[in-house]
C-alpha positions as CSV (number, residue, x, y, z in Angstrom):
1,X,31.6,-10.1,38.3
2,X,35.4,-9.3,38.0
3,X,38.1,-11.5,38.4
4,X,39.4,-9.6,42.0
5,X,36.0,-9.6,43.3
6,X,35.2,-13.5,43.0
7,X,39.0,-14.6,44.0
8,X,38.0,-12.8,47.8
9,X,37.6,-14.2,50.4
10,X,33.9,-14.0,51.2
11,X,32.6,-13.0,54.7
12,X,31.0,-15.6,56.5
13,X,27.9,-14.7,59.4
14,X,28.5,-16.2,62.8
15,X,25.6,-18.3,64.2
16,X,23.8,-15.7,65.6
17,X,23.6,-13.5,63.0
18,X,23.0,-16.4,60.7
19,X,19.8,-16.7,62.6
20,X,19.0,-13.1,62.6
21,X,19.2,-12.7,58.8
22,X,17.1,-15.7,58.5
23,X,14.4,-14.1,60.8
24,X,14.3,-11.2,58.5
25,X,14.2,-12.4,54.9
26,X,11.0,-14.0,56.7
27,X,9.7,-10.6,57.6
28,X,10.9,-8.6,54.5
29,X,9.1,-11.5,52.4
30,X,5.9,-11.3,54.8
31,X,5.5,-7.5,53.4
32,X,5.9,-7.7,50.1
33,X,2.2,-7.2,48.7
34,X,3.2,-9.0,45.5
35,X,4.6,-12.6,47.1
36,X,1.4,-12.5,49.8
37,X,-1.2,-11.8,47.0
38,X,0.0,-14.5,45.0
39,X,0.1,-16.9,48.2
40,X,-3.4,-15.5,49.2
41,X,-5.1,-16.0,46.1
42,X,-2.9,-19.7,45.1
43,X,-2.2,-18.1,42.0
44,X,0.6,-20.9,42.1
45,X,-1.4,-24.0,43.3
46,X,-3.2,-24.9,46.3
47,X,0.1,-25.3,47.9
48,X,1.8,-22.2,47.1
49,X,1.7,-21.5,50.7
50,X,4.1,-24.3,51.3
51,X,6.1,-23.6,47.8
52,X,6.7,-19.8,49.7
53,X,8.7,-21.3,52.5
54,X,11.0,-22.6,49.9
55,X,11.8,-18.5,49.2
56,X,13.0,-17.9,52.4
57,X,15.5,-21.2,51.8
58,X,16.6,-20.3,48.3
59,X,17.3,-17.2,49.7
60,X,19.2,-17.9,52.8
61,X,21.1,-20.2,51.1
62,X,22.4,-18.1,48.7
63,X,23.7,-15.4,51.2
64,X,25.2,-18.4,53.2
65,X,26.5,-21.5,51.2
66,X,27.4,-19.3,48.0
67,X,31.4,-19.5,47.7
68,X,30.9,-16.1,45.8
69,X,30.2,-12.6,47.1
70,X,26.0,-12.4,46.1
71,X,25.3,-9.4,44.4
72,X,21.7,-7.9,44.2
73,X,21.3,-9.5,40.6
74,X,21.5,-13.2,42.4
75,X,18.8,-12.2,44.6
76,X,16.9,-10.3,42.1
77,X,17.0,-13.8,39.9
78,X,15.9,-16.0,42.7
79,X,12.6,-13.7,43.6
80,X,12.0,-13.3,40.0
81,X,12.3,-16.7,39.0
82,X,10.3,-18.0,42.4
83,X,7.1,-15.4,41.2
84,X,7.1,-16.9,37.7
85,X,7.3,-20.3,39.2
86,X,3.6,-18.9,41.2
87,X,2.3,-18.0,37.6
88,X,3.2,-14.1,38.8
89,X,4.9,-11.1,36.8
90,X,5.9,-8.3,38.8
91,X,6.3,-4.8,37.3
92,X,5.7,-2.5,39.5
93,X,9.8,-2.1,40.9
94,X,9.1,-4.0,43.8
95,X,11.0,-7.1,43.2
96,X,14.2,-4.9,43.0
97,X,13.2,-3.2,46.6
98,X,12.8,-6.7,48.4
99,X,16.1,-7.3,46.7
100,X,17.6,-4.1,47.4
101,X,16.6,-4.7,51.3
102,X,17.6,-8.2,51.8
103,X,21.2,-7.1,50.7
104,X,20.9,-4.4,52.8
105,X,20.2,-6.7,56.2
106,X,22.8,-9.1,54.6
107,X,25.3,-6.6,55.2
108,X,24.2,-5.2,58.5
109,X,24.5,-8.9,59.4
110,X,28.2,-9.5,58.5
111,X,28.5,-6.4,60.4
112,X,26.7,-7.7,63.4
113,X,24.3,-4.5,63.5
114,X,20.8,-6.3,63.3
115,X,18.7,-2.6,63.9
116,X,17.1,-2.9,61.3
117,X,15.5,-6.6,62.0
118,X,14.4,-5.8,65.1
119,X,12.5,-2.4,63.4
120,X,10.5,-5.4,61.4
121,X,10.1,-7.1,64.3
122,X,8.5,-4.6,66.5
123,X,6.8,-3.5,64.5
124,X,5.3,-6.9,62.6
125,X,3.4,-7.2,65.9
126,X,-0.3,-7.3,65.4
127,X,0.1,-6.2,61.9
128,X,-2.5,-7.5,59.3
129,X,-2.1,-9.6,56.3
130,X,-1.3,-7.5,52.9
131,X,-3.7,-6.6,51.3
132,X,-4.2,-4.9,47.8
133,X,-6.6,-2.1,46.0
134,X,-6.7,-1.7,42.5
135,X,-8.1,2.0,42.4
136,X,-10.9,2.8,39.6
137,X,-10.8,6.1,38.0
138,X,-14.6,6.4,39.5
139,X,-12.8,6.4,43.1
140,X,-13.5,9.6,45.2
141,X,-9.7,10.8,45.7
142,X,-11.0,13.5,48.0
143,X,-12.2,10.5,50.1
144,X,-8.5,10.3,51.9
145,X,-9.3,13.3,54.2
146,X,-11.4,11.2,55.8
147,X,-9.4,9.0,57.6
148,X,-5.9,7.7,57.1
149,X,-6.7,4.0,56.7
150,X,-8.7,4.2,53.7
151,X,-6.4,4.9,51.2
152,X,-3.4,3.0,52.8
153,X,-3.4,0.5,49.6
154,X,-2.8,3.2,47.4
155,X,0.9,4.0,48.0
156,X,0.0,6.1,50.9
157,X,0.9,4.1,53.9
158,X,4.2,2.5,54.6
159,X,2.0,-0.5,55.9
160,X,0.5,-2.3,52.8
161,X,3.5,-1.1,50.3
162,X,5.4,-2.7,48.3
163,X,7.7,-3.4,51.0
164,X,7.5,-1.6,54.3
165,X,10.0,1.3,55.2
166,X,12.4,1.2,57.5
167,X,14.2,3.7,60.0
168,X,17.6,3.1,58.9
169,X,16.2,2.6,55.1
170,X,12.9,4.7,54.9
171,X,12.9,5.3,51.3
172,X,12.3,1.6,49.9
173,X,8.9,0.5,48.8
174,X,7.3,4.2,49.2
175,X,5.1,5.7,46.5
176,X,4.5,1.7,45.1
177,X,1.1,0.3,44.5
178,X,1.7,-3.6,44.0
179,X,-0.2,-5.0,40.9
180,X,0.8,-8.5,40.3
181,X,0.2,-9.8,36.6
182,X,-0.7,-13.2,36.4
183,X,1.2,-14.8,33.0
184,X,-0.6,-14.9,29.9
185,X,-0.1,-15.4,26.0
186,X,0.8,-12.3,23.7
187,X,-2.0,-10.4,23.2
188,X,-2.7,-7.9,20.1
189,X,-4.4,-4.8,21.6
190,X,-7.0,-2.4,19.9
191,X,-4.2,-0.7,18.3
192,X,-3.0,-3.9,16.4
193,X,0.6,-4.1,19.1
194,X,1.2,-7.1,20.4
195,X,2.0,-7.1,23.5
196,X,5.2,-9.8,24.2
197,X,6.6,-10.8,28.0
198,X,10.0,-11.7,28.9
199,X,11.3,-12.8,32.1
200,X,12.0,-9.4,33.5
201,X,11.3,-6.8,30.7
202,X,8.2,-6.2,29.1
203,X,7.5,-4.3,25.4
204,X,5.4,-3.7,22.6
205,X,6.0,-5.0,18.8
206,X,4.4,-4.6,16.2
């Protein structure tokens, strides 16, 4: 962060928008496969349900108390940190799509354009909870011309990706199967790697 760009002024959301942009880091969160799997299954407690709501605070927060323009690393850090705090690795490039949205809406807020809220909120009507699929290599993939809801864990519907696509953003979270990784110790595979995590990057020594 240069010198120019933290001496700004930074732009401040009136109350309306405020309360917009909280309404949809709510509904971005409520699509991300990763966060909701974690919640579903209390991979951080029995009350990571009520440790989730904390999320949409941290986050919030940051876009409206920082004295600092936020960049997309901030908010990166907060959902990273929050899904290691629920025992919870996520590699699959979803993290940086929730992150990449949220500053998206953040600045459609300042701007007072909330379109792309009210897209989640249409169409979070009668939506189901996210869900995930791991799929085997025995899985019939000839199977999808059957219908369109069976493989709609797969990458395949915007519904139960990563993060659902949007009209003005239709791109993010498409061609993403969420596979949270629950934290464990370095393991040495068949091959004799070990296989070592770090906060956000992953490798192989041997």
């Amino acid at each position: 962060m240069d010198s120019s760009s933290s001496n700004a002024p930074v732009q401040q959301l009136t109350a309306e928008a405020a309360a917009q942009l909280q309404e949809g880091i709510g509904l971005v969160l409520s699509r991300w496969t990763a966060l909701q799997m974690a919640i579903e299954n209390e991979w951080g407690g029995r009350d990571t349900r009520e440790k989730s709501n904390q999320l949409n605070v941290d986050i919030f927060s940051a876009f409206t108390q920082s004295k600092e323009k936020v960049y997309m690393d901030d908010i990166e850090e907060i959902l990273d940190e929050f899904m290691i705090s629920l025992n919870t690795e996520v590699n699959d490039g979803s993290l940086e799509e929730v992150a990449e949205k949220l500053m998206y809406m953040h600045e459609e807020c300042l701007e007072g354009n909330f379109n792309s809220i009210i897209v989640l909120r249409e169409t979070n009507v009668g939506r189901r909870p996210a869900t995930y699929v791991r799929q085997d290599a025995s899985d019939d993939d000839d199977s999808s011309n059957d219908g369109g809801d069976r493989n709609e864990n797969l990458g395949n519907n915007s519904s139960d990706m990563a993060i659902d696509s949007m009209e003005s953003q239709p791109s993010l979270g498409q061609d993403k199967i969420v596979e949270p990784v629950r934290k464990q110790p370095a393991e040495v595979d068949p091959d004799g790697w070990t296989t070592v995590s770090t906060k956000r990057n992953k490798g192989r020594r041997n």
